[in-house]
Each structure stands twice: as structure tokens, then as C-alpha cells.
SETIKE-12170 format. One record per residue (C-alpha): x, y, z. Coordinates in steps of 0.25 Angstrom, whole numbers, plus 5000, padded with zeros to 4 digits. Layout:
% residues N
XYZ;...
//
This chain:
% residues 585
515655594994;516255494983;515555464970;515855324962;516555314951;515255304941;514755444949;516155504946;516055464931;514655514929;515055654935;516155664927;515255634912;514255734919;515355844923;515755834907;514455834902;514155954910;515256004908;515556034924;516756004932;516555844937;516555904953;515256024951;514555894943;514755794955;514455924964;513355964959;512555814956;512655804942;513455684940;512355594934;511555704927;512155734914;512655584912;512355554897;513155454891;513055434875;512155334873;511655284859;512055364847;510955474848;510855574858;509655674856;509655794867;508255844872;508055994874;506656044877;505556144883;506856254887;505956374887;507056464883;507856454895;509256484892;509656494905;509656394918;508356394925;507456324937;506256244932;505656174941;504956044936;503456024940;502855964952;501355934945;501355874930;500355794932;499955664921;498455634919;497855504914;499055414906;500155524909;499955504925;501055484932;501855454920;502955544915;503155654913;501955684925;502755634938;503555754945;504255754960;504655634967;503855544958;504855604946;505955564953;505455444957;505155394942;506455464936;507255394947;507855544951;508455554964;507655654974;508455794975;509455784966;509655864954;508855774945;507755804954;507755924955;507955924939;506855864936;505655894947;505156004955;505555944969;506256014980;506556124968;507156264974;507956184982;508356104971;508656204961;509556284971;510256164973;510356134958;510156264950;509656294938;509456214926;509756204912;510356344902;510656324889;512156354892;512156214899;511356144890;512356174881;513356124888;512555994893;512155964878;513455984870;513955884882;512955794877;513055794863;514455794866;514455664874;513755604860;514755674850;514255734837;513155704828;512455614840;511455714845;510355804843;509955924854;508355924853;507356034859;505856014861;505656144860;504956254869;506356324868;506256454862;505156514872;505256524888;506156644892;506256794890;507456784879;506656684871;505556764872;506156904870;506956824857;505956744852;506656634854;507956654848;508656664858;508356494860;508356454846;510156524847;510156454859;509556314855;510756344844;511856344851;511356234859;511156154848;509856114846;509456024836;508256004834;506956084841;505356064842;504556184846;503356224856;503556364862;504356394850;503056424842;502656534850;503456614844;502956684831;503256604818;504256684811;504956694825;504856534826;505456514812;506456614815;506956534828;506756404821;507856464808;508656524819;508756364826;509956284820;509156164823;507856084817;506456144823;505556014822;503956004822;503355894816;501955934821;501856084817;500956114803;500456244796;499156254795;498356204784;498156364780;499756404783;500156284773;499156304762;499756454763;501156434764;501656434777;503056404779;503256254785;504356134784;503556034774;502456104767;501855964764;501655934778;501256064783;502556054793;502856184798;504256124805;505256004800;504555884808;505955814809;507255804808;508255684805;509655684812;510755594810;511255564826;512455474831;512255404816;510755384816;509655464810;508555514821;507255584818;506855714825;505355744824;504955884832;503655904839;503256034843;502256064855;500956014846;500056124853;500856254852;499756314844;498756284857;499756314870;500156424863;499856544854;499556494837;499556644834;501156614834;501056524822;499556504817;499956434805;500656304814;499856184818;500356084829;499955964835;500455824840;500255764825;500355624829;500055564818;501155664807;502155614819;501955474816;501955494802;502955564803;503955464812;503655364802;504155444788;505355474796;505755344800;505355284787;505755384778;506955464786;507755314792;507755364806;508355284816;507655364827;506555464829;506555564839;505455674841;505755814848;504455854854;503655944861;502355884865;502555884879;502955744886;501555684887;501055694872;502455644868;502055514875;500755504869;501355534856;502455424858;501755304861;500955344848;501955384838;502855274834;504355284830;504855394839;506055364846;505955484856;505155584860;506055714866;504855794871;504555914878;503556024881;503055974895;504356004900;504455884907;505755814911;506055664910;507155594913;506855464904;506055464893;504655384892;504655254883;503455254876;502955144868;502055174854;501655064841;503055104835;503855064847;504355174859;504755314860;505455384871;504755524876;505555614885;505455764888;506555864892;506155954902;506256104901;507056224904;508456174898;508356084912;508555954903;509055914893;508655754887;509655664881;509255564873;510355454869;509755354857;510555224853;509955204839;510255104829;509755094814;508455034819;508155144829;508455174844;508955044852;509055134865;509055274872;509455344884;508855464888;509255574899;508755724903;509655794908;509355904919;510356024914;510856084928;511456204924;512656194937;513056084931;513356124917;514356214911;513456314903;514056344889;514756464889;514156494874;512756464877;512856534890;513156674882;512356664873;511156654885;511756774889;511756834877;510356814874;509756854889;510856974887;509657074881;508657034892;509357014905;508957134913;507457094910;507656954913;508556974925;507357074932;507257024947;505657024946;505456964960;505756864971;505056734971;504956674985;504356544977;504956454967;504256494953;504156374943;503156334933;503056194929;501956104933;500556084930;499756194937;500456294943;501956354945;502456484955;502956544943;501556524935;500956564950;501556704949;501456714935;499856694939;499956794951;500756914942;499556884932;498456904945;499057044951;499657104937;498357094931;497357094939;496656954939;496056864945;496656744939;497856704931;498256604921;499456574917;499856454905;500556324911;501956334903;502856244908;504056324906;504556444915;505756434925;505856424941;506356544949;506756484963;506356544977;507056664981;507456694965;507056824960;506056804949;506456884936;506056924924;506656794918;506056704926;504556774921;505156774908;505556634907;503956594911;503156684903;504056724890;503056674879;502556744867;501256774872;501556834886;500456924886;499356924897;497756944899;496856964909;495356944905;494056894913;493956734912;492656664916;492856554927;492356444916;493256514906;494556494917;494156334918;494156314904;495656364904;495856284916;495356154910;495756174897;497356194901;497156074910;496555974900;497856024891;498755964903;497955844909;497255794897;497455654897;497755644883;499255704880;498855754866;498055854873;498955894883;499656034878;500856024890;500756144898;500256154912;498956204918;498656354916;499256434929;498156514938;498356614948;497056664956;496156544956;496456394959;495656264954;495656114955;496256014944;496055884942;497055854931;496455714929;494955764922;494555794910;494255914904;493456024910;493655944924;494955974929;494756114934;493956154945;493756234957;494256374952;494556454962;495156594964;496056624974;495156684983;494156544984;493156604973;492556504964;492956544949;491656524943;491356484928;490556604925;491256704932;492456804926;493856814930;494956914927;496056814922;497456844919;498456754909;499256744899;499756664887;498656664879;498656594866;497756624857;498156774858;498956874864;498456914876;498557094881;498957104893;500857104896;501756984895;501556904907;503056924912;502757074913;501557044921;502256944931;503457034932;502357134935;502057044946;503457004950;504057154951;502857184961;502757044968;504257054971;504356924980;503456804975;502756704982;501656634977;500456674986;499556574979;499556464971;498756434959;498756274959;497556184956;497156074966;497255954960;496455844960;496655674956;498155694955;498555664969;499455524964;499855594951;501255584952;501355714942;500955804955;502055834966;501655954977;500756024968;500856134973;502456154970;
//
């Protein structure tokens, strides 16, 4: 087969920036993909959502992330073949396979596994390379220190070195806060970059006593922004944490924090800092979740660019969106280390004449892994490897998470709730984070590890009424389909194993759940007790073991899995939603 000459020319830039030999690029498809020529004078590189994944994985991107009133059918809510469609991605090329769920085991033995922190290092020094020194900044949204065994068993040290020697400049938070204060503040002092929060206060009662924050005149517990001087020009960073870490997850961690989207201190806040601060762009870091940072766009004026994570979702071109004060692009980053976002700006002395944007999907055969980076990974997981390695089980399935109501991995982490502790029902939250294990794989105690490692692992069982169970039911729902953004939180709907329902994603409050069912055909009814298994609560810590002894419990006995039933709703009014592909996975 001959290529052109533009073909050959493009390989060899993505063989340099890859730092791969031109034949195992050509080879292997990646001509076109890490193609980045400078553009402008700015280059911002976007990080965000990695869950503490040092190591290359398998995530497999959903099949169901359905939009509901204005957010139908627009993006980030189109999956599949209508994704490939509207991103102009050929079917059954890497891309695809990058950036959807479809034809995936086959796709991800084709492809391998995806991202590692040895060859994003590679990939970004390539990048910030390409642009020369003093022309870039390395961003992360955040959701970085929590989301495997290490970051767990370390508190999160072992991410804040790693983001280090990564380079990280600049970091917003979400899953960072789930660690206790002191332990926060700690990893935060270990960081050689900036943590940035301009929507994080102390309480009216922790200021009037004294609690430590960044400006005690406004109550900030975090520096709101930073002002960097890039390619010549001064550009404004504004972080945003996750405005609802106190309600998705425990306050006890820090009671004396309070969050929120703080519209209104934002926009009081873009305009001191370009009137007071002569910017000649502003650029917020944010962790909102793609749908709110659209919202949030077309009503706060003077924003550049939105680099956005939370929802884990990953687009390929941003979304122009138009506000009184002109336009903002909003883009979002993925997850897992599987992207990583450049952002080139051509900016003048009046501010931004033009932009090019790209994600990246980082395939770890085709990068050189850092061989500095790669030690240290060793080094870190050194202390745990015989406890992460443990073969637990088979999996005659492919395991994933991601998507709006149901994943094999949340399946079996339902089931191991069912037959360890003896219930009848299980519940299990909607996290959008937790990595694939392919068919045929064995499942270890990594892979349990790297979907369950929060801070608040522990489990319960208690009797619930069959009202009581709706009410969790609607109340999670409304937080993912509510038509208002502001009131959507980002996760997915609560798992179940042992009982199914209907959903109608497209009603109001206290209508979209109905027909509960156990698994046997019996009607759950409203005034009747069930034994109830889950985990993760927030309010407070639960009794019962951490939920990855309980599904390695369930794995070691089990030894093969195959998911003999599984828990998804039926669905109703969403046939034509292009969100929904083969709900069932």
C-alpha cells in the first residue's frame, strides 16, 4: 500500500511527537492522531477526571447519556453511530473506538489500553515542546487524587508527586475534598502548582472563628485565580471546584466549607480581573460537569474558555456559546488519562482573534512511556502489588461502568452486595469512574479496587419501605434528568440489583419511577419492608466492611462471572433520543 506524500509527512510529526519509530506509527494508524501544529502564541493543555490511574487501562465510553428538555440531542448526550456521525469520526478506526462504546472488546484488543502517566508524559513534554518555553500551561479539572487502591492507601500523595513530575500547573478540585482537611491541605502544600477555587467559602461561624482561608475579607477558602504571562500575553486562570461536593458527597470531611456555582461572585469576579488585572484573555479551569458549564456560559460574560470536566465526557470540538458579553468556548476532557485537550489561542492586545482546539486520545502502543515516570509507578504500587495482583476471578463478561443506568461492573458489584449480605435488594451510587476488565481477563483486586476506593467504603444493610426505595429512586433521577442543569449534580442513576422498574427520563419529579419490581415478579409495595444492602453513604459512616472485601467475597467464591441478570430500567419516551444506543450494552 502507498501513502502520499501529505500521509507520509503527517506520520512522521506524529511518530516525533510520540516519540515512535515513523514505521510502528504508520503501522499501527496513528498518522493523523497526535498532529498538533503550533497555532497562535498560547497553548493551554487540559487534563481532567484521571481517578488516580497511573497505569494504562480500558474504559469503555457509554452507550445511554441521555439529554432531556434543551440538552436533547445536543452534546455532550449523542453516543454510538450518531457520535461518529456529528464528530465526522470514521466507523472502526481507532478514534472510534477512542471515543464510543461500539464494537469495544474487539476494539480494545485491537487497540490496547489507553492512557498512563509514563506516556502522558511523553506526549505533553512533546507538546509543550512543539511551542518552546514560557508558551504553555498543563491544567487538571480535578477528580485526580482519588480512584485507585494507591491513591487510597496514600491518601492521595501518591498523585499530587506524580502530577509533579508531570507538571502540572495549575489544579481545581472535586474528589479531592473527600479527604479530611488537614490531609487536603497537606497534598495541596506538597503540589508544586496553584490549587484554584473560586467558589469555595467558610462558613459564616468558621470565618467569625478564625478558620484558615486565602482572603479573609471574602471568605475564600482557596486563591480564586491566577494570572500567567504565556507566549508574551497575560491570561487569567479562574478554578471552579464541583459546586456540590458537600451534597454528592460526605460534609463531615470539611464541615466548615461551603460550595456552590456562585454565579453572580463569578461574574464579579471576571470583571475585576479584566478591569483591574489588564488580561488579554480569561480562561476558567472547571469542574461543573459539561451541561452546567454551558448554562453558565451563555450567562457569564467575559470568558474566553471553559476547560471543563466532571461528567467525564469527551468531545472532540468545543461548543461555541454565545452570552451578553460576547462568546465562550466550553469543551470537556474525558477521563481516565484517555485524553488529553490542546487548546492553541492566537491572542492579540485586545484579546483572542482565534483558536484551535484538539483531544487527543492517548494510545499507550503508540507512545514511548518515560522511563522516569515509569519507575516511579513502580515504585509507588511496589508496597501493594501482591494485594493488587490477587487473581480474584474470571469474567466471562466485559465489566464497564459508564452510562446512565446500569454497568456489568455495577451489576456484580449489586450481586456481591445480594449473596454476601444477605439481601434482597442492592444499591449501589452511579460514579462515573471505575475501569473495564475485558472478557476472558481475570478480575483482580485492582480492577475492585479501582471502582470502589473512596473514603467512605463501608456498607449496611437495613430494612427499607417500598415508598422509602422510590424516593431514592426519584430523588437520584431528578439530580440526572432535571431539565434545569443548575440542578443536575453529574452522576448517574443509583445501581440496583434485585428488583427492576420503569423510567421515564422525560417527567417531572416523583413521576419518573415506576413499576418496582423484584426479580421474582413481586410488586415492591409502598408500605412494605425490604432488606436493603448499599454503600456510600454520606451523611455518615455506615457499619458493615469496605465494599471491595465484600465483592472480593463474592469474586473468590463466584470464581467465573457471568451476569445471570441484569438490573436495567425500561425506558420510556426516549426511543428518537440520540443519547440512547443498545441500552442494554
Amino acid at each position: 500500500m502507498s501513502i502520499s506524500r501529505r500521509d507520509f509527512l503527517i506520520a512522521m510529526q506524529a511518530a516525533a511527537i510520540a516519540g515512535l519509530s515513523p514505521r510502528l506509527a504508520l503501522a499501527k494508524g496513528g498518522n493523523e492522531l497526535y498532529g498538533a501544529p503550533k497555532y497562535g502564541n498560547v497553548r493551554l493543555l487540559h487534563l481532567t477526571d484521571i481517578h488516580a490511574q497511573l497505569s494504562p487501562v480500558h474504559f469503555r465510553e457509554p452507550n445511554v447519556n441521555l439529554g432531556t428538555g434543551r440538552s436533547k440531542g445536543q452534546v455532550p448526550h449523542i453516543v454510538g453511530a450518531q457520535f461518529l456521525d456529528h464528530f465526522e469520526i470514521p466507523a472502526n478506526s481507532r478514534r472510534s473506538h477512542a471515543y464510543t462504546y461500539l464494537n469495544y472488546t474487539e476494539a480494545a484488543k485491537e487497540f490496547g489500553r489507553m492512557g498512563g502517566f509514563a506516556h502522558l508524559k511523553t506526549l505533553i513534554d512533546q507538546l509543550r515542546e512543539q511551542v518552546g518555553p514560557g508558551n504553555s500551561l498543563l491544567l487538571d479539572g480535578g477528580d485526580l487524587w482519588q480512584g485507585s487502591g494507591t491513591a487510597y492507601w496514600t491518601q492521595g500523595e501518591d498523585m499530587v508527586e506524580a502530577s509533579n513530575r508531570l507538571g502540572i500547573d495549575l489544579l481545581t478540585g472535586h474528589w479531592e475534598f473527600t479527604y479530611p482537611e488537614a490531609q487536603i491541605r497537606k497534598n495541596i502544600a506538597n503540589f508544586k502548582g496553584e490549587f484554584l477555587a473560586q467558589n469555595v467559602f467558610l462558613s459564616d461561624e468558621a470565618l467569625f472563628m478564625g478558620a484558615e482561608s486565602y482572603d479573609e475579607a471574602s471568605g475564600r477558602v482557596f486563591k480564586p485565580y491566577s494570572i500567567r504571562e504565556i507566549g508574551g500575553k497575560r491570561v487569567a486562570i479562574i478554578g471552579q471546584a464541583f459546586p456540590y461536593t458537600p451534597i454528592a458527597n460526605p460534609s463531615y470531611f470539611i464541615p466548615d466549607w461551603r460550595f456552590g456555582i456562585r454565579e453572580s461572585e463569578l461574574q464579579s469576579l471576571v470583571d475585576s480581573i479584566r478591569e483591574k488585572e489588564k488580561v488579554n484573555a480569561v480562561v476558567m479551569l472547571s469542574h461543573n460537569g459539561m451541561d452546567v458549564d454551558l448554562k453558565l456560559a451563555s450567562r457569564v460574560s467575559g470568558i474566553d474558555a471553559i476547560l471543563g470536566g466532571h461528567t467525564h465526557d469527551a468531545v472532540p470540538r468545543p461548543t461555541v456559546v454565545k452570552n451578553p458579553g460576547g462568546k465562550t468556548l466550553v469543551g470537556n476532557a474525558g477521563t481516565n488519562g484517555k485524553y488529553v485537550a490542546v487548546l492553541d489561542l492566537d491572542i492579540g492586545n485586545s484579546g483572542v482573534r482565534g483558536y484551535e482546539y484538539r483531544l487527543l486520545p492517548v494510545f499507550s502502543d503508540l507512545i514511548k512511556p518515560d522511563a522516569a515516570m515509569e519507575k516511579f509507578i513502580q515504585e509507588v504500587r511496589a508496597p501493594y502489588a501482591d494485594k493488587l495482583g490477587e487473581k480474584l476471578a474470571i469474567t466471562d463478561e466485559l465489566l464497564y461502568r459508564r452510562g446512565n443506568f446500569n454497568g456489568t461492573m455495577d451489576q456484580v458489584i449489586c450481586d456481591a452486595q445480594r449473596e454476601v449480605l444477605d439481601a434482597q435488594i442492592s444499591l449501589s451510587p452511579g460514579f462515573r469512574w471505575g475501569t473495564t476488565v475485558l472478557p476472558g481477563d481475570a478480575i483482580t483486586m485492582d480492577d475492585v479496587m479501582n471502582a470502589t476506593a473512596i473514603t467512605y467504603p463501608e456498607t449496611y444493610v437495613r430494612e427499607m419501605s417500598g415508598a422509602d426505595l422510590k424516593l431514592i429512586m426519584e430523588d437520584v433521577a431528578d439530580n440526572l434528568f432535571n431539565k434545569d442543569p443548575y440542578y443536575q449534580q453529574g452522576g448517574d442513576m443509583v445501581r440496583v440489583g434485585g428488583m427492576d422498574y420503569t423510567c421515564d427520563p422525560t417527567a417531572s419529579m416523583n413521576g419518573r419511577i415506576s413499576d418496582m419490581q423484584l426479580d421474582n415478579g413481586e410488586r415492591i409495595e409502598a408500605d412494605k419492608m425490604y432488606k436493603v444492602a448499599g454503600w456510600a453513604t454520606v451523611n455518615s459512616k455506615a457499619p458493615g466492611e469496605p465494599i471491595w472485601d465484600v465483592v472480593a467475597d463474592y469474586l473468590r467464591s463466584e470464581k467465573t462471572i457471568k451476569i445471570k441478570k441484569f438490573n436495567t430500567p425500561r425506558l420510556k419516551n426516549v426511543a428518537d433520543n440520540p443519547g440512547l444506543e443498545d441500552q442494554t450494552g
